[in-house]
Backbone as CSV, one residue per row, in Angstrom:
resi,resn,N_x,N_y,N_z,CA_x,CA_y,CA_z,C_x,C_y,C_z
1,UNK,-26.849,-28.397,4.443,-26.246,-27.429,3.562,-25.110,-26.767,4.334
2,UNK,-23.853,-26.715,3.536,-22.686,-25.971,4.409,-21.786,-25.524,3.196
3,UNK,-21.070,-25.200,4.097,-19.945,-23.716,3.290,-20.455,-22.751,2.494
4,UNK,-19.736,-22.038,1.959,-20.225,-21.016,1.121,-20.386,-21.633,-0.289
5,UNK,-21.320,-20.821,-0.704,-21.956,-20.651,-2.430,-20.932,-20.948,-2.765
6,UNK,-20.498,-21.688,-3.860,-19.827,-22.421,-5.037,-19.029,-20.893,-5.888
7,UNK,-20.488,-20.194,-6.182,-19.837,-18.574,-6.921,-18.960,-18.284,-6.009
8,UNK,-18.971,-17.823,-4.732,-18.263,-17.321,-3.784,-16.240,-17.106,-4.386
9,UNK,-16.318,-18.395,-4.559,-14.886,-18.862,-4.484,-14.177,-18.568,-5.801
10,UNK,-15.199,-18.302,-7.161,-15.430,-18.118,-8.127,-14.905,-16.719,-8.514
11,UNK,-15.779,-15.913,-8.057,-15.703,-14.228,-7.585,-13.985,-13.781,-7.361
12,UNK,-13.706,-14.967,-6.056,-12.269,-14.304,-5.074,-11.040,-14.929,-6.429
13,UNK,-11.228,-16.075,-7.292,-10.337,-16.418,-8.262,-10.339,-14.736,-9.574
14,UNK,-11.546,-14.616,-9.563,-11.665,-13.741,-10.439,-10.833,-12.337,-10.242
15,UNK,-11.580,-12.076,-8.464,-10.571,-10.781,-8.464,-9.343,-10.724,-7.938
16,UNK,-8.681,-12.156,-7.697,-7.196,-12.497,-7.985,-6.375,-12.285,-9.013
17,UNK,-7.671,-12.469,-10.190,-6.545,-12.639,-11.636,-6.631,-11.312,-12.199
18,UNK,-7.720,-10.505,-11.819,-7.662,-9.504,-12.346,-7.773,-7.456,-11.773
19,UNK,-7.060,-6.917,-12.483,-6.980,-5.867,-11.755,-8.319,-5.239,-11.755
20,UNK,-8.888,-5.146,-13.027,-9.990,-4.469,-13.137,-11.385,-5.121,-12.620
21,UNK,-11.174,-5.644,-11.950,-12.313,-6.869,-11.026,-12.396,-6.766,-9.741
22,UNK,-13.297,-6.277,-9.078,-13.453,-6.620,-7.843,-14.259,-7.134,-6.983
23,UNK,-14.103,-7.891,-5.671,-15.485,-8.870,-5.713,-15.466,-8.255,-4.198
24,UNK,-16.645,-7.936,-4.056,-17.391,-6.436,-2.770,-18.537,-7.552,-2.271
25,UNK,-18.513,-8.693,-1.393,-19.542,-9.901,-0.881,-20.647,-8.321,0.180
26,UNK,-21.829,-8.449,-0.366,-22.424,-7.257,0.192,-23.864,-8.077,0.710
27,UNK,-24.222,-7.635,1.548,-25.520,-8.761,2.738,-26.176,-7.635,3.352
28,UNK,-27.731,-7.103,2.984,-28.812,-6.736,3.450,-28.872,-6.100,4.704
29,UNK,-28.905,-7.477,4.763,-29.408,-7.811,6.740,-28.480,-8.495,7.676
30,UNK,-27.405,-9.006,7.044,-26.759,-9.753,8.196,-25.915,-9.098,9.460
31,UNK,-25.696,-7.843,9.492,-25.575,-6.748,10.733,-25.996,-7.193,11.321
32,UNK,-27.271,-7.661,11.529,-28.301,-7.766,12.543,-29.098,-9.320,12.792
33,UNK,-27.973,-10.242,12.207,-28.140,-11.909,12.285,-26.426,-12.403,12.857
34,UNK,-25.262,-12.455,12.485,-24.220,-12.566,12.543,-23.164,-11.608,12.876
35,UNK,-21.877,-12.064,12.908,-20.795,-11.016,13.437,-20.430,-10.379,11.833
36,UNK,-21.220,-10.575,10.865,-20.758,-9.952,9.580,-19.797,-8.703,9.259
37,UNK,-18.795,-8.629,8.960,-18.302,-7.565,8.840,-17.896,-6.858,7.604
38,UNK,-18.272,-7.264,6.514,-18.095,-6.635,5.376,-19.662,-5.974,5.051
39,UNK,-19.548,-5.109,3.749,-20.562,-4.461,3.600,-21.871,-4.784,4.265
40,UNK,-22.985,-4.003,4.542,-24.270,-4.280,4.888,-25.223,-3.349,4.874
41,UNK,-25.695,-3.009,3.116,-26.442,-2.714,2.667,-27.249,-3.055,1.670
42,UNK,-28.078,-2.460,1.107,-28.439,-2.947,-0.244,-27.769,-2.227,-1.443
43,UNK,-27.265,-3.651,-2.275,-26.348,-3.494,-2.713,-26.357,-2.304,-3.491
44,UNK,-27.197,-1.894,-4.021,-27.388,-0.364,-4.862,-26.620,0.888,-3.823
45,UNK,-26.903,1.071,-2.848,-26.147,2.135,-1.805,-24.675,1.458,-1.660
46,UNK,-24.344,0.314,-1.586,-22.861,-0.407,-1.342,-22.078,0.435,-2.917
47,UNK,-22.454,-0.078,-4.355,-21.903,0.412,-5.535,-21.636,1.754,-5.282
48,UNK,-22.907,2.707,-4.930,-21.949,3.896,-4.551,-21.433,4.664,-3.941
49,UNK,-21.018,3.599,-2.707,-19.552,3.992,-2.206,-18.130,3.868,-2.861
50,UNK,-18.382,3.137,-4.009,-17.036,2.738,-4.997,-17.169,3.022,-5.936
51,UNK,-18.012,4.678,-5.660,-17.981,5.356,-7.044,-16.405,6.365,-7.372
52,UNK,-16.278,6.877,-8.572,-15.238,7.247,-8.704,-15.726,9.066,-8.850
53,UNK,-15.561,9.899,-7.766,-16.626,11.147,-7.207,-15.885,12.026,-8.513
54,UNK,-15.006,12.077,-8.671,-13.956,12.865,-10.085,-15.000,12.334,-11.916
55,UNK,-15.155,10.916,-11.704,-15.327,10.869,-12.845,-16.802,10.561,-12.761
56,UNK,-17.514,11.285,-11.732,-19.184,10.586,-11.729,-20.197,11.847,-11.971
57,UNK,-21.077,12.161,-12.642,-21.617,13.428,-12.365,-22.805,13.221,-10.708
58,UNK,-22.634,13.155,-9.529,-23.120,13.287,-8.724,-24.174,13.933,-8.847
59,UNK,-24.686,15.262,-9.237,-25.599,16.003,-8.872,-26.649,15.243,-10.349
60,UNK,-26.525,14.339,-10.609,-27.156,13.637,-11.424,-28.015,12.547,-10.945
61,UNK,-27.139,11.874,-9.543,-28.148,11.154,-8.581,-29.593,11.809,-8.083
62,UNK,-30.356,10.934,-7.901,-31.893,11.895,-6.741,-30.912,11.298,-5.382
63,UNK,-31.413,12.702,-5.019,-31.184,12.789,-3.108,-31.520,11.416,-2.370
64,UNK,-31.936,10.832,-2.629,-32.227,9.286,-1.719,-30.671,8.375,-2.040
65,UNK,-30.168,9.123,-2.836,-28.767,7.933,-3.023,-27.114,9.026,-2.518
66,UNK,-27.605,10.378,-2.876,-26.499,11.217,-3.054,-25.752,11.447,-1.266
67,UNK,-26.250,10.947,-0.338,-25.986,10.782,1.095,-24.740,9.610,0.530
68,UNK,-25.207,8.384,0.400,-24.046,7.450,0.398,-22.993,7.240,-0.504
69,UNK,-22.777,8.335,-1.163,-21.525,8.261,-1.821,-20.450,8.909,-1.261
70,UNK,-20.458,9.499,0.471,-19.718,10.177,0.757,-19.314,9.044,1.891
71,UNK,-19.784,8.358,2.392,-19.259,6.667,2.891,-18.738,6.398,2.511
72,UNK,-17.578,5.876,3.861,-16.659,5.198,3.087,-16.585,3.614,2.981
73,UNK,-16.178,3.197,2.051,-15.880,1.597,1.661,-15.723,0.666,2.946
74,UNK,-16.522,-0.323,3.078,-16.192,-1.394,4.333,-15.031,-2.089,3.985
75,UNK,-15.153,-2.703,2.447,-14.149,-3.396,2.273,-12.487,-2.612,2.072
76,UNK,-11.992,-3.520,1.609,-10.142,-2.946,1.202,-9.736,-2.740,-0.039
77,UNK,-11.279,-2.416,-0.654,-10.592,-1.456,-2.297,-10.383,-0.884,-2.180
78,UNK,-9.370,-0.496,-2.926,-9.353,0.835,-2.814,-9.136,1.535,-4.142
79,UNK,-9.903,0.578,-5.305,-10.285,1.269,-6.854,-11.819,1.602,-6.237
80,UNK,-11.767,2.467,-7.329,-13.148,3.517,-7.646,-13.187,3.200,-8.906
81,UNK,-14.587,3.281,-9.320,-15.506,2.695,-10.181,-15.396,3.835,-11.178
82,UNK,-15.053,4.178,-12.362,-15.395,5.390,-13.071,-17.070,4.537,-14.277
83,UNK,-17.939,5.188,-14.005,-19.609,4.849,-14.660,-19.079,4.480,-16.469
84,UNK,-17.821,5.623,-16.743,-18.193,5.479,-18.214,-17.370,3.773,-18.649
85,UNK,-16.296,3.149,-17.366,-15.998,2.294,-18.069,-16.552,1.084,-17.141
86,UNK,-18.122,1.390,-16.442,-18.596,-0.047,-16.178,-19.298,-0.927,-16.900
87,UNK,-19.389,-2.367,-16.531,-20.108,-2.914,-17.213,-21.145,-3.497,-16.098
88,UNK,-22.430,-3.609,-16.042,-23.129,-4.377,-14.993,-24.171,-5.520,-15.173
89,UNK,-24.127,-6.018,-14.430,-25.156,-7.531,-14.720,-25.680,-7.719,-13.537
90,UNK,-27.034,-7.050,-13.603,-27.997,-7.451,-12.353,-28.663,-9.213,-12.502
91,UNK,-28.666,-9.822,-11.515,-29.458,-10.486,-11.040,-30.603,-10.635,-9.957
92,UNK,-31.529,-11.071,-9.847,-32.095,-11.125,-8.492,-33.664,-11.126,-9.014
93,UNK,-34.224,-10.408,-7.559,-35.572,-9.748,-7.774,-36.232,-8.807,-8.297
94,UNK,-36.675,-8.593,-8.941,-37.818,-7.515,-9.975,-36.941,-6.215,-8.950
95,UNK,-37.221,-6.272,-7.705,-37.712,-4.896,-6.910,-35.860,-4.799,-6.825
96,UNK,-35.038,-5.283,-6.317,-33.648,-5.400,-6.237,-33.451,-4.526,-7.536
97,UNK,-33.377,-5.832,-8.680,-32.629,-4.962,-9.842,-33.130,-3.800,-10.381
98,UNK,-35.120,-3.286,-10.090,-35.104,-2.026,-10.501,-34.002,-0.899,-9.678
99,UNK,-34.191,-0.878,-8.633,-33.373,-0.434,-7.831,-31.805,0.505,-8.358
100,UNK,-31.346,-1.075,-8.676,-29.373,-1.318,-8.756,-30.028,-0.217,-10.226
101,UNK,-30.707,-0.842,-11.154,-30.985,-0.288,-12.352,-30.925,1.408,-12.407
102,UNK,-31.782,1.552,-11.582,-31.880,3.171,-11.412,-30.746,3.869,-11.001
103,UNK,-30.182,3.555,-9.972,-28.541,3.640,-9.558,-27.972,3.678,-11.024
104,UNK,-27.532,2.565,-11.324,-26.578,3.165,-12.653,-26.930,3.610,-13.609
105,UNK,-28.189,4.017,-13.977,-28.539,4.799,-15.084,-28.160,6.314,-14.657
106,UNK,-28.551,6.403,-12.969,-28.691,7.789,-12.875,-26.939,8.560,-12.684
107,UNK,-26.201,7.169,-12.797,-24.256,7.905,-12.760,-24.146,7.439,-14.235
108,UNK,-24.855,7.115,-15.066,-24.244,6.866,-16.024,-24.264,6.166,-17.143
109,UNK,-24.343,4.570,-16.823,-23.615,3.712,-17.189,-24.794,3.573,-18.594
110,UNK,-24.211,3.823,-19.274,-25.138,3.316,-21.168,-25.748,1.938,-20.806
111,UNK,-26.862,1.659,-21.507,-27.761,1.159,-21.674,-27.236,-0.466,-22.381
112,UNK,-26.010,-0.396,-22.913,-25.844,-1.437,-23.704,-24.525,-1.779,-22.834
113,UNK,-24.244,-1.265,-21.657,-23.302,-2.328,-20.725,-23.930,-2.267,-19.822
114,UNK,-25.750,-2.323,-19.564,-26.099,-2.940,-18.751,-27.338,-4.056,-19.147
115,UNK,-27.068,-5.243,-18.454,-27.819,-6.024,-18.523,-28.402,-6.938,-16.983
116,UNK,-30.218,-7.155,-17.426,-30.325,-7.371,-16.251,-31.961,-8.819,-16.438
117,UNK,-31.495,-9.246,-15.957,-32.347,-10.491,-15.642,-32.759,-10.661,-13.930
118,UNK,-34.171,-10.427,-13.875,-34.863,-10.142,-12.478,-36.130,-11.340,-13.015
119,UNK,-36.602,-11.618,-11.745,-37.604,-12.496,-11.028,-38.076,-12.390,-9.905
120,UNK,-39.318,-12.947,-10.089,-40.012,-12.765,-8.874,-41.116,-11.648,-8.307
């Protein structure tokens, strides 16, 4: 098995073509496997660092998240996310997407631009 995921390349066409797109490659654990240098968290704490602090009600987060929105971005966006015009699509594990889930409910984001398919 070699090179990167197939999506990978997918993602970087996407947020080529578009302004309102951005593709944030975000990894757990690899800090502490490789010379990784882009994000390295779980991805729920990564989203809100690229929150938009003007258009987010913050004091709406619980305290276990409201620390990392004052971090700053690993990557070179430098758009901010405003909640009322995201749309999100979790994938993954049960425990992952409750997670991401709780995150954007608690900045915001309506119920009918989020969708989420978990396993496992």
């Amino acid at each position: 098995m070699g090179g990167p995921p197939p999506y990978r390349e997918a993602f970087r066409a996407r947020d080529d073509e578009r302004d309102n797109f951005h593709f944030v490659p975000t990894l757990s654990r690899e800090n502490y496997l490789t010379d990784w240098t882009g994000e390295t968290d779980y991805v729920q704490f990564c989203l809100l660092k690229y929150l938009d602090s003007e258009a987010t009600d913050l004091d709406a987060l619980p305290d276990e998240f409201a620390d990392y929105v004052d971090e700053a971005p690993v990557g070179d966006v430098d758009a901010r996310i405003d909640p009322d015009a995201m749309e999100v699509y979790v994938c993954g594990i049960g425990a992952m997407c409750d997670r991401v889930t709780n995150v954007v409910e608690s900045v915001g984001v309506r119920e009918e631009y989020l969708d989420v398919e978990s396993y496992g």
